[in-house]
C-alpha positions in Angstrom: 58.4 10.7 -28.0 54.9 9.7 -29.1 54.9 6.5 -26.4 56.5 8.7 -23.8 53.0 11.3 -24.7 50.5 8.3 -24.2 51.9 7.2 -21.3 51.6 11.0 -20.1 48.0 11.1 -21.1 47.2 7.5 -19.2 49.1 8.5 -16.6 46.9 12.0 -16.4 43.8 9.8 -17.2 44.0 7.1 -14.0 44.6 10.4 -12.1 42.0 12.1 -13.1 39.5 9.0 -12.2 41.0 8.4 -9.0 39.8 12.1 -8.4 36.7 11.6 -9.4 36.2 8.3 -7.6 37.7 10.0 -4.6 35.3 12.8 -4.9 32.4 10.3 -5.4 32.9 8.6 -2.2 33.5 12.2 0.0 30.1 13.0 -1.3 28.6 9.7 -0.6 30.1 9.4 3.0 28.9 13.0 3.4 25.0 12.1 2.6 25.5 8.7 4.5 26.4 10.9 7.7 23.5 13.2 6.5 21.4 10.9 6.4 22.2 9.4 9.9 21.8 13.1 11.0 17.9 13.6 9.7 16.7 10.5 11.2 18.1 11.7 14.5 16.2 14.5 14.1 13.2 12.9 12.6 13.6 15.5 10.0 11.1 13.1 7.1 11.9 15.8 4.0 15.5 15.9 5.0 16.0 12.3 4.9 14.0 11.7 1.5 16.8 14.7 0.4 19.5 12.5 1.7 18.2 9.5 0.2 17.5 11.0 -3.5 21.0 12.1 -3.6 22.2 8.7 -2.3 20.5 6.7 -5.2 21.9 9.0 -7.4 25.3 8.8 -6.4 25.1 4.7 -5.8 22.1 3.2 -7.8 20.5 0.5 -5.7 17.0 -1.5 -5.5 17.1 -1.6 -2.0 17.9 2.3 -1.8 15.2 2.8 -4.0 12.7 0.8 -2.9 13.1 2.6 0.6 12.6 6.3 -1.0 9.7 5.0 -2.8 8.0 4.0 0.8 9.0 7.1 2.5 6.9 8.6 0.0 4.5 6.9 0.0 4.5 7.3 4.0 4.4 10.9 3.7 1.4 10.7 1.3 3.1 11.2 -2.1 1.9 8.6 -3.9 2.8 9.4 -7.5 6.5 10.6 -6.4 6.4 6.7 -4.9 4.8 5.4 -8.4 7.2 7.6 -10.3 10.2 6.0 -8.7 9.4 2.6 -8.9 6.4 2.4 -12.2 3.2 0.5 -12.0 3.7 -2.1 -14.1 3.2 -5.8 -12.9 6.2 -7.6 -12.5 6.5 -11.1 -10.6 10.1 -9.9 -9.7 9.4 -6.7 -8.0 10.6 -7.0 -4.2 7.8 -7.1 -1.4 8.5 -3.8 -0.5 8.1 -2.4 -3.7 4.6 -4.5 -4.4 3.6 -3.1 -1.5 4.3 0.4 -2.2 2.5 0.3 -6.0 -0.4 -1.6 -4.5 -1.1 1.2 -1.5 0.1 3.9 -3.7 -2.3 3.0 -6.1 -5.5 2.2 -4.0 -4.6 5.7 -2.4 -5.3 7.1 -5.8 -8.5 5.4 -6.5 -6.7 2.8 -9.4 -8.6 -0.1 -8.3 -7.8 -2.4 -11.5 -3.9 -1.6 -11.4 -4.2 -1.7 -7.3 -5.5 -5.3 -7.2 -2.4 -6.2 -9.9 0.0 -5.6 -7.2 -2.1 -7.3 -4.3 -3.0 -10.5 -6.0 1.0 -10.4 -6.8 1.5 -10.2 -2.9 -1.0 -12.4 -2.0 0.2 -15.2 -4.1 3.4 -14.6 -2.5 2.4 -14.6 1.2 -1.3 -14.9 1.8 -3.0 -13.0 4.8 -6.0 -12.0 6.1 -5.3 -8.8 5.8 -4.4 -8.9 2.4 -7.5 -10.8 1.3 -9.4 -7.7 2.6 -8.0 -5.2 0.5 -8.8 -7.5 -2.2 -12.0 -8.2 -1.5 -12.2 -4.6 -0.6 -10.9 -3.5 -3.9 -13.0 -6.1 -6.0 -15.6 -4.8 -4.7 -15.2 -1.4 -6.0 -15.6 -3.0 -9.1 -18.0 -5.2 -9.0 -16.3 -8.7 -9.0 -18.5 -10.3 -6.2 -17.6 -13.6 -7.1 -14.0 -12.7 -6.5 -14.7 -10.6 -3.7 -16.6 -13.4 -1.9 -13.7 -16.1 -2.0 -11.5 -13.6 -0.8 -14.0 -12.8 2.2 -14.2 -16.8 2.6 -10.6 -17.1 3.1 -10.5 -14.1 5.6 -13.2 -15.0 8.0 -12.0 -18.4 8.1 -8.4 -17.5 8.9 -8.6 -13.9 10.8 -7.6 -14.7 14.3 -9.4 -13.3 17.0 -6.3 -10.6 17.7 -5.9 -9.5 13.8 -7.6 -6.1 14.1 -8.1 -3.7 11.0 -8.1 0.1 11.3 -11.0 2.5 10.4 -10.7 6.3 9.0 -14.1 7.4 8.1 -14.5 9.3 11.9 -12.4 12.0 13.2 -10.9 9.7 15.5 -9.5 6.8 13.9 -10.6 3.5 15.4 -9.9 -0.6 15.1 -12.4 -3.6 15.1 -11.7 -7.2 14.9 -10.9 -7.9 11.0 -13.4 -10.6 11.1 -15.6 -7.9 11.8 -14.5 -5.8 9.1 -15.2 -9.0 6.6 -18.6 -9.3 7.6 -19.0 -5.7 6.8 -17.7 -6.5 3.5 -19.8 -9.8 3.3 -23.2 -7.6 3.9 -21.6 -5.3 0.7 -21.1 -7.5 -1.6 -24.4 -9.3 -0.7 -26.4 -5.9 -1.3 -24.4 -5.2 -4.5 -25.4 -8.8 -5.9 -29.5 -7.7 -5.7 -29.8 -4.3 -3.8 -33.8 -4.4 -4.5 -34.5 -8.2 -2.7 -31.6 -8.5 0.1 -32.4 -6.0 2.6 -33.0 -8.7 5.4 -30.3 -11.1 4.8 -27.9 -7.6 4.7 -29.0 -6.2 7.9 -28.6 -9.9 9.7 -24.7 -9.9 8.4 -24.5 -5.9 9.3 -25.8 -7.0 13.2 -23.4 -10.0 13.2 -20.5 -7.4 12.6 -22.0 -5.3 15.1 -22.0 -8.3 17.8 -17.9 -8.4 17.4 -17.9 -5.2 17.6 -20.4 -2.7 18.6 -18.2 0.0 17.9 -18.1 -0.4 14.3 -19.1 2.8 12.8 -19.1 2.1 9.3 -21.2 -0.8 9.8 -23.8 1.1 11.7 -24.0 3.5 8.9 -24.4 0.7 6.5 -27.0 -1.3 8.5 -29.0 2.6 9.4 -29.0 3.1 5.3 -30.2 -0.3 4.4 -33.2 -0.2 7.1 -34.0 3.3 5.4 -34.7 2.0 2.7 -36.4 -1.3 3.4 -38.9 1.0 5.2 -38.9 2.9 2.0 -39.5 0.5 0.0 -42.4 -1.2 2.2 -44.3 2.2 2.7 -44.0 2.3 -1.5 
């Protein structure tokens, strides 16, 4: 009698998990297909919805990785940073580098934002990524870094590699070797703001040569001449 009980309660036990499995994968298939469904629709909230409830249900780096950038898209940077951390790890996939590092640029953690960049430029060095670190070391105050980084940019930026600009209304694009002689004339200024005016506005009307639409370098070069002529009426 007591065998013939266990063998009830296993019996009632592999039931009662093929149930729940069951369940587990109606409710998975059902956010897969809602998922399919908000993308149609281009509905961004409804398919982070879909995706939360997908990780949930079937825990995956891949899964997660991809919620953390749709945040991250949408401008929810510590929801991103929440999901994925911002600790330094060497084994982080590129996606996920890249999230932590724009996540945290976007909310103005240089130190911990360069962490994550030097990890993605060590694993695939770009132009591109050589200005956000210069960019970023910069910000504070490692010109000797900043300058090797702008080295290796202006000697590799192709003449098609083209960086994007946000400072205007309008939103607007220069050459990226233009945008590292901007930085070049930055760092230059930072290194002895009272003696370098000349040698700054040379590198600031360089820039402009590429690209005479260069807003931010205007503003720079305008600011410098100010106060140069400040400086001689003094």
């Amino acid at each position: 009698m007591k065998i013939k009980f266990i063998l009830l309660c296993v019996n009632l036990l592999s039931i009662s998990l093929y149930c729940d499995a069951q369940n587990n994968k109606n409710i998975t298939d059902h956010y897969k297909l809602y998922y399919s469904q908000m993308q149609k629709q281009g509905d961004i909230q409804g398919i982070i919805n879909a995706m939360t409830h997908l990780l949930v249900l079937e825990p995956h780096v891949a899964r997660q990785d991809t919620l953390a950038a749709l945040y991250m898209n949408e401008g929810k940077y510590v929801q991103a940073l929440n999901l994925l951390g911002i600790e330094k790890d060497s084994t982080d996939t590129t996606m996920s580098l890249e999230v932590k590092a724009v996540s945290l640029k976007s909310l103005n953690e240089p130190v911990r934002a360069l962490e994550q960049y030097e990890l993605l430029f060590k694993r695939s060095p770009s132009p591109s990524l050589a200005y956000d670190l210069a960019d970023l070391k910069i910000q504070i105050n490692d010109l000797i870094g900043a300058n090797l980084n702008i080295t290796y940019g202006i000697a590799n930026a192709s003449s098609d590699m083209m960086k994007a600009y946000y400072e205007t209304q309008t939103p607007y694009q220069v050459p990226l070797s233009a945008g590292f002689l901007y930085l070049k004339a930055i760092a230059k200024f930072r290194e002895n703001p009272e003696t370098s005016h000349e040698a700054v506005i040379a590198i600031l009307e360089q820039s402009l040569s590429i690209a005479p639409n260069f807003n931010l370098a205007t503003i720079a070069k305008n600011a410098i001449v100010s106060q140069k002529e400040g400086l001689n009426k003094d």
